[in-house]
Residue, then its C-alpha position, 0 to 999 in steps of 0.5 A: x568493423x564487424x557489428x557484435x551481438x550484445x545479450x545481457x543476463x535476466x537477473x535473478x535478485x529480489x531485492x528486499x526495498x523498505x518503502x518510506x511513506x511518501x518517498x520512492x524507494x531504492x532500487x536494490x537492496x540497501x546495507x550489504x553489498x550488491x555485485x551483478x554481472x554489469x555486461x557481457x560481450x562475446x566477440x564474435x556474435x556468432x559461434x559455430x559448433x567447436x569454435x573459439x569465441x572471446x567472452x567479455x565480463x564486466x561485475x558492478x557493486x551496486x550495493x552500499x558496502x565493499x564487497x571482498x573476496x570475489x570469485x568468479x567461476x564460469x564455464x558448462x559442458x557445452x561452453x568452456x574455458x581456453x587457456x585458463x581454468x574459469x576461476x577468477x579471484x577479483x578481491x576487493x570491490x568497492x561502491x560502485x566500481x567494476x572489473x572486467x574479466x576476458x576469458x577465451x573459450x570454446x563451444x563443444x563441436x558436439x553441438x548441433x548449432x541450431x539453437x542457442x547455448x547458456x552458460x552460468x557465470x556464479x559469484x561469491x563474496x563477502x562483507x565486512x561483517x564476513x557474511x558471505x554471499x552468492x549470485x548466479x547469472x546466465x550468459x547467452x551464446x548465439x550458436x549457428x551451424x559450421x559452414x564447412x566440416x573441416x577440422x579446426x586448427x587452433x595453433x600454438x597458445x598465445x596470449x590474449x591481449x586485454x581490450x582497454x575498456x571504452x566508454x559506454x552508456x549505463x542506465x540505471x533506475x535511482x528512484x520509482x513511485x506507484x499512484x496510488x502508493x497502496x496496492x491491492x489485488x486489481x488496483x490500477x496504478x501508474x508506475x513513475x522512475x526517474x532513470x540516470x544513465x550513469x556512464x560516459x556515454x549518450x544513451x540513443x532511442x532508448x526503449x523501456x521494456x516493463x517486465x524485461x525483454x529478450x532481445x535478438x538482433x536481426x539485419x536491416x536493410x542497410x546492414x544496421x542491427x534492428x532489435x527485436x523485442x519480446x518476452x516479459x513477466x507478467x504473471x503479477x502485474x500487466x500493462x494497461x491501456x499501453x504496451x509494455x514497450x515505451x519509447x523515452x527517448x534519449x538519454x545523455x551522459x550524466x543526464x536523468x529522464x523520467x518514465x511512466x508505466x500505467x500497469x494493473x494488479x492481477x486479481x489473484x496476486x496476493x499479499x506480498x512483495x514482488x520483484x519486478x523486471x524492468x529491461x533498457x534497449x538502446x544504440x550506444x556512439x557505435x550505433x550497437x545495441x545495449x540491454x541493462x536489465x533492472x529489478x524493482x520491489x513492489x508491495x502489494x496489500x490487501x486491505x480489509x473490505x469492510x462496511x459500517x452502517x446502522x443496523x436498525x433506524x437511529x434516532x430520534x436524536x434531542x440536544x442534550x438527551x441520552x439514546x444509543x447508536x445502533x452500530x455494526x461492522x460488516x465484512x464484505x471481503x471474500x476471506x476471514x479478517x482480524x480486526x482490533x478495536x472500533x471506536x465511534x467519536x463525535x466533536x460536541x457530543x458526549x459517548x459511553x460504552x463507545x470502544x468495540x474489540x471487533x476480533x475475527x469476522x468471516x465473509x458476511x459476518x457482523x459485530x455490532x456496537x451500541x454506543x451511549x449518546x449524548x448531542x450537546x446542540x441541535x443539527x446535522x452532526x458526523x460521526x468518526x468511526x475508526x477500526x484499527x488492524x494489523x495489515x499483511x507487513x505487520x504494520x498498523x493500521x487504520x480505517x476511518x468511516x463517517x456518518x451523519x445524524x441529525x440532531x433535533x432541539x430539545x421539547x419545551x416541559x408543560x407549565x400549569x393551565x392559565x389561571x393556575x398559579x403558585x402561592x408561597x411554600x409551594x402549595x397549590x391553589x386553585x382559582x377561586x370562584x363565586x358562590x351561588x345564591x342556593x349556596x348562600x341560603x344554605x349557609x345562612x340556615x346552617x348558622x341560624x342552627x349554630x352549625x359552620x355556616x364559613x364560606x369554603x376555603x379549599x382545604x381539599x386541594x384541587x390540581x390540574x394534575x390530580x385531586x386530594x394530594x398537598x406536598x408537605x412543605x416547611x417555609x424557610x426560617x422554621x415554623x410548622x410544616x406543610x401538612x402532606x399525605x391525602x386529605x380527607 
């Protein structure tokens, strides 16, 4: 039995994939229907300028609704349809069904037969809510000088019988992850998929090919098709530290293997989502060579890269004594970010005036935050900063920086000099102390001349802390006050 060369079309749907947090999303678009062109098979592998060639489609809703009036319209200048006008209207197509389509056609003698011919094959079709819908794909022709230059008779019209369809592997991806989940421009992640071959048959020396492939088929030793690799797309991300081509091994009917690419983000790729191309190259149970193509969504963001510091020395810092915290936020990045409010918080610490609205800042440029402190105990305490923005989604979110300061116990207030004391109602009284003998003498002649002759009683008072003051003062229950003010 002749061998058939097998090419299968690059898609081109961008899949539009909401990520939940934490769980791989789906492969392709959800809510609408999704009809792709599954396989194709052109039978013979190579056709010669002028010649007939039989064209084998096969369409697969891989979307979530029912896709209705389908009609597929194939054929080009260089390729076009025998016996029939290259418009098939298929109807209904539920979930994860297919229809094939078989389709005589014929390469323009024209041709010079050294280089391979496309063809488009375009869809329509609608949904339930009658949106209307429309996919392209290219199928490759391998083309190949006539042998001879004859002319080519082709007889009378006969009808074509339709090939029962056989069992075939299929592998499609059913989930996928990035570590980390948030990329950014220059991230090194590793790409995880968990693939399903949901045919009927075993899938054998199954080779993923991250950012597709184009596959020739060449001729071995023994006359068994080698295929050849190449091509892929890596204008957004590239493989790291591995080739783009992992070999996973086989894959059974029904059976689920998982799959690693490590990959890095490409510095000048920008915010947004990507589609990414990821090819299957495998033998089937007729030892021939099969390619499904798959297309997969990854985000890229682009973070804000901010610093936050102080800007001058903080401190020093007293259990339950007020001070500030000298603040500032830096942006490090190369464009201008939006930035909204930036909170400083602490647990056994008491904050004034803590909430900043940050706004615009250019490359280099700074907004600073004088916070009012209050520690509540001594020691080493850490600070939350938090700075909410909007990231490239329109989803918020949230920085969150620490700093640690220390907290030193509070000063021990000064007490009056030792032999310095209180007497009641407050008034100040110094230590008494002994008269001299001159003192004394002096005295006794201030009383032999009827003058006061009293031993001083201080009532010019005296204080470690200034001298010639008294602090006015009533006693508890009433009675004459304190006299206050400067004595004479």
């Amino acid at each position: 039995m002749k061998k058939f060369t097998l090419s299968l079309l690059t898609l081109s749907i961008i899949a539009l994939a909401a990520l939940a947090a934490g769980a791989p999303a789906p492969a392709l678009a959800a809510g609408r229907p999704v009809v792709v062109l599954a396989e194709y098979v052109i039978k013979p592998g190579t056709v010669h300028p002028g010649q007939e060639f039989d064209l084998y489609l096969r369409f697969k809703n891989q979307g979530t609704e029912q896709a209705t009036d389908l009609v597929v319209t194939l054929g080009s200048g260089d390729v076009f349809p025998r016996r029939a006008g290259g418009v098939y209207s298929l109807g209904v197509l539920n979930v994860n069904t297919s229809k094939e389509i078989e389709q005589v056609m014929i390469a323009s003698d024209a041709l010079p037969g050294d280089a391979p011919v496309s063809m488009p094959v375009t869809i329509t079709y609608s949904d339930a809510a009658a949106n209307s819908y429309s996919e392209s794909f290219t199928v490759v022709v391998t083309m190949a000088p006539s042998p001879t230059a004859t002319a080519v008779y082709y007889g009378p019209p006969v009808p074509t019988a339709t090939p029962t369809p056989q069992a075939r592997p299929q592998l499609v991806i059913v989930g996928y992850r990035t570590d980390p989940v948030e990329l950014a421009p220059g991230t090194r992640f590793e790409l995880s998929l968990e693939v399903k071959n949901v045919g009927s048959a075993n899938a054998a020396d199954v080779l993923m090919v991250a950012g597709g492939a184009t596959v020739q088929t060449g001729t071995g030793d023994e006359g068994t098709g080698q295929p050849t690799v190449s091509g892929g797309d890596f204008s957004k991300f590239s493989p790291l530290g591995v080739s783009n081509v992992q070999a996973i091994g086989s894959v059974p009917a029904g059976g689920t293997i998982s799959a690693a690419q490590p990959l890095i983000v490409n510095v000048t790729t920008e915010p947004g989502a990507y589609s990414f191309p990821i090819s299957f190259v495998y033998l089937d149970k007729n030892n021939e060579t099969r390619v499904d193509n798959q297309v997969i969504t990854l985000l890229v963001y682009s973070p804000p890269n901010v610093e936050i510091s102080f800007y001058q020395p903080a401190g020093p810092f007293f259990a339950g004594q007020a001070n500030f915290l000298p603040l500032q936020i830096v942006n490090l990045g190369r464009k201008t970010i939006i930035l909204g409010s930036m909170t400083v918080s602490a647990d056994g610490a008491y904050f004034e005036n803590n909430t900043l609205l940050v706004g615009p800042l250019d490359p280099g440029g700074y907004n600073t935050l004088d916070a009012a402190f209050t520690p509540d105990f001594e020691g080493l305490l850490t600070l939350n900063i938090t700075v909410e923005y909007t990231d490239d989604f329109n989803d918020p979110q949230t920085l969150t920086r620490t700093l640690e300061v220390q907290v030193e116990s509070s000063p021990a207030y000064g007490y009056p000099p030792e032999g310095y004391g209180y007497p009641p109602y407050g008034e100040y009284q110094p230590p008494p102390t002994e008269e001299t003998f001159l003192q004394k003498v002096w005295r006794f002649f201030l009383g032999l001349l009827g003058l006061d002759s009293s031993a001083d009683t201080g009532s010019e008072v005296t204080t470690p802390y200034g001298d010639g003051y008294t602090t006015p003062y009533t006693p508890p229950g009433g009675g004459g006050g304190g006299g206050g003010g400067k004595s004479p």
